[in-house]
C-alpha positions, 0 to 999 in steps of 0.5 A: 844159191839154187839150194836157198831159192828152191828152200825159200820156195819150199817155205812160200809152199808150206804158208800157200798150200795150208791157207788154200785148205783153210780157205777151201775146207772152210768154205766147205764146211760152211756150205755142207752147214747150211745144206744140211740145216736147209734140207732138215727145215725144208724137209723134215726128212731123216731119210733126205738128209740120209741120202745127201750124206750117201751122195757125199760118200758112195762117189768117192768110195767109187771114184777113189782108186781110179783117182790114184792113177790119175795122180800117177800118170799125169800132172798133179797141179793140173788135176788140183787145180782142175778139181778146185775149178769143178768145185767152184763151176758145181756152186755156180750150176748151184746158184744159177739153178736157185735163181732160175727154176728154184733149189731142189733136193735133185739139184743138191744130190747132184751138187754133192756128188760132183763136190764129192768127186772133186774133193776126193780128186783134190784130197789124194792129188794134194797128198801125193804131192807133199814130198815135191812141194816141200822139202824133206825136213819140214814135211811134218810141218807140212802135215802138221799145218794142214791138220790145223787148217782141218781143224781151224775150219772144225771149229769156226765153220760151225759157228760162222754157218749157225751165225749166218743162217739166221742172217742171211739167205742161202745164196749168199752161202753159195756165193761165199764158197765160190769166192772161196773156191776162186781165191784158193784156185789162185793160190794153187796156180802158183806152186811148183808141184815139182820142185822136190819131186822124184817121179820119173819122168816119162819120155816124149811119145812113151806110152801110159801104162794102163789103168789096170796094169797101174792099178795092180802095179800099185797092189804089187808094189805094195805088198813089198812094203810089209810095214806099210802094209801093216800101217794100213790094216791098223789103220782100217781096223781103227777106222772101224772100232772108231764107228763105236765112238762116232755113234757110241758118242752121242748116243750116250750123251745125248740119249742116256745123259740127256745133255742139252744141246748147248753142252754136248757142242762144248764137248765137240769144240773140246775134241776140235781143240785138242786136235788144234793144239797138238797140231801146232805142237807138231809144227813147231817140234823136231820130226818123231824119230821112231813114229810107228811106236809112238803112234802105236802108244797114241792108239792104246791112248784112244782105246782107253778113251773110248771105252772111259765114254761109257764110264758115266753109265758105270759109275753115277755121276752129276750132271755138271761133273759128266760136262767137265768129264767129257770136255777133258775126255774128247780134248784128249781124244782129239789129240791122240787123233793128231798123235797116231796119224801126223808121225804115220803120214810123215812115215809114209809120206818118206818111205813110200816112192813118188811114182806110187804115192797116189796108188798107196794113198787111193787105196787107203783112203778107199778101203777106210771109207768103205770100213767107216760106215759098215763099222757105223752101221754095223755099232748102230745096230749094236747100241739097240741091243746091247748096253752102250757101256759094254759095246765100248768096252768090247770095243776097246778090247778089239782095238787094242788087240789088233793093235797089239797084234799089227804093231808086234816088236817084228814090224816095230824092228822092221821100221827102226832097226837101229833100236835093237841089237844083233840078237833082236833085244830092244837096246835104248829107251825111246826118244819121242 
């Protein structure tokens, strides 16, 4: 009987946790829409628009190890529910300082900070507690779920913010995030971020341990888990081959095919579905019996895609068929992108220990998005000097390689010993 309540709780969990991200990461995207257009048409200014984007990333590359301890040591739905709280009191200074003394780039810079912080707080917390709000079953649904709302808000967001803006003032867009910041404070209060949990319980006046000792237990503990140390590395180095499709994209969209603008949001839209889709298919399937071959296949998938971006500027082709090309093209990329990374998060999500989930989770997610813009940067200067098309060849051979190389049949054997024999001889083909 106890069983059947924690699971109809564990349910009650899954719908709850996906449309407080919906809510949250659409009200989000809506405001970072307006915030963006409204410093470009104040402005005109490449370089403030340039530094609200470093005031979204340099506090959470900053913040986020630190952040890992927190989601360790202390009370995971405290320090969600907390974060969504300063999200919503960050929007409300926002709005109060509009109304009063007038919107300023200061007050958005500061703004953005606070909401990096907080989004980076929630992001890895929430992470960190999939295992104790669901049960082991169902945790790719649960990835699957919040990849949707992810995408979900990719693609309304978007058209909800281009639709408003020339209806309304911005602080009816401010108003509309605190509303949503309230509603998904609501939701998270009611989750028992323990229900599946399996941390150790520390005993009443036993001491923390501190920050740097954590923090170096985490990189110990790590260096126990070889395949998840190579899940990491492969996904830093696709994080950093991906800043060759991230500027390599639209620069030759928009640069050397002269897209209208129209077009090259179809293709955009084309990516957002394609994640959207492959997504829902997550949701509704079994669990991937061998995921770090199927992701390994899923990111050989994405290299090829990448380097066909260049195809185009190889082959001539007609403005129509280069539409319908990259529509078909970011569709598949999209899904590859839900293909690699929902059976690895699921992987980790099982393999990694409860007590250590933010440390792990922290550290990847910093070191990838400290790789993200050296990578983006670094293309950046690349697609000034060289061809396009053969970046993303080199590219495209780069990832493969370390692909090839990380996920070599040693660590596939570590992961699923049961697909070889005594002798190390793969014995069965692979059940998806």
């Amino acid at each position: 009987m106890e069983e059947a309540l924690k699971l109809k709780r564990a349910t009650y969990h899954l719908w709850t946790f996906t449309t407080s991200k919906l809510i949250s990461t659409f009200g989000s995207n809506v405001y970072a829409f307006a915030i963006s257009f409204y410093i470009l048409q104040t402005t005109g200014s490449a370089t403030s628009f340039a530094t609200n984007l470093i005031c979204n990333i340099l506090p959470k590359t900053l913040v986020g190890p630190f952040v890992g301890y927190l989601a360790d040591n202390y009370s995971r739905k405290t320090i969600v529910i907390l974060s969504q709280i300063a999200t919503t009191l960050a929007i409300c200074g926002l709005l109060i300082v509009t109304y009063t003394i007038g919107l300023s780039l200061i007050a958005i810079y500061v703004t953005t900070c606070v909401l990096s912080l907080t989004s980076i707080t929630s992001g890895i917390t929430f992470s960190s507690s999939i295992t104790g709000l669901v049960d082991e079953e169902r945790i790719q649904k649960a990835m699957s779920l919040n990849q949707m709302s992810i995408s979900f808000a990719a693609i309304g967001s978007p058209a909800v913010g281009g639709l408003l803006y020339g209806a309304v003032s911005l602080p009816v867009f401010l108003i509309i995030f605190i509303i949503a910041s309230i509603v998904a404070v609501i939701l998270e209060s009611t989750m028992n971020f323990k229900l599946f949990a399996k941390r150790k319980e520390k005993k009443e006046g036993e001491a923390k341990e501190p920050m740097w000792q954590s923090m170096k237990a985490g990189f110990a503990y790590l260096k126990t888990q070889p395949v998840i140390m190579a899940i990491i590395w492969i996904a830093l180095m696709v994080n950093f081959c991906f800043g060759a499709f991230e500027v390599g994209y639209s620069y030759v969209l928009i640069e050397k095919l002269k897209m209208a603008a129209p077009h090259f949001g179809v293709t955009e839209g084309a990516f957002a579905l394609g994640m959207l889709l492959m997504s829902i298919y997550f949701s509704v399937r079994k669990e991937v019996k061998y995921p770090i071959l199927v992701s390994k296949r899923g990111i050989l998938a994405m290299g090829f895609f990448m380097g066909a971006t260049g195809f185009p500027l190889i082959v001539s082709m007609s403005y129509s068929f280069n539409f319908i090309y990259y529509i078909f093209l970011m569709f598949g990329f999209g899904s590859m992108i839900i293909l690699v990374n929902t059976p690895i998060q699921v992987m980790m999500q099982k393999q990694i220990d409860d007590d250590y989930k933010g440390r792990i989770f922290s550290i990847l997610e910093t070191m990838a998005m400290a790789l993200m813009p050296l990578g983006m940067v670094l293309y950046g200067f690349l697609y000034d000097l060289f061809p396009a098309q053969w970046i993303l060849l080199a590219s495209t051979i780069l990832l493969v390689g370390v692909v090839i190389a990380l996920a070599r049949p040693s660590i596939i054997r570590m992961a699923h010993p049961e697909l070889y024999d005594n002798k190390g001889v793969k014995v069965k083909t692979v059940s998806q």
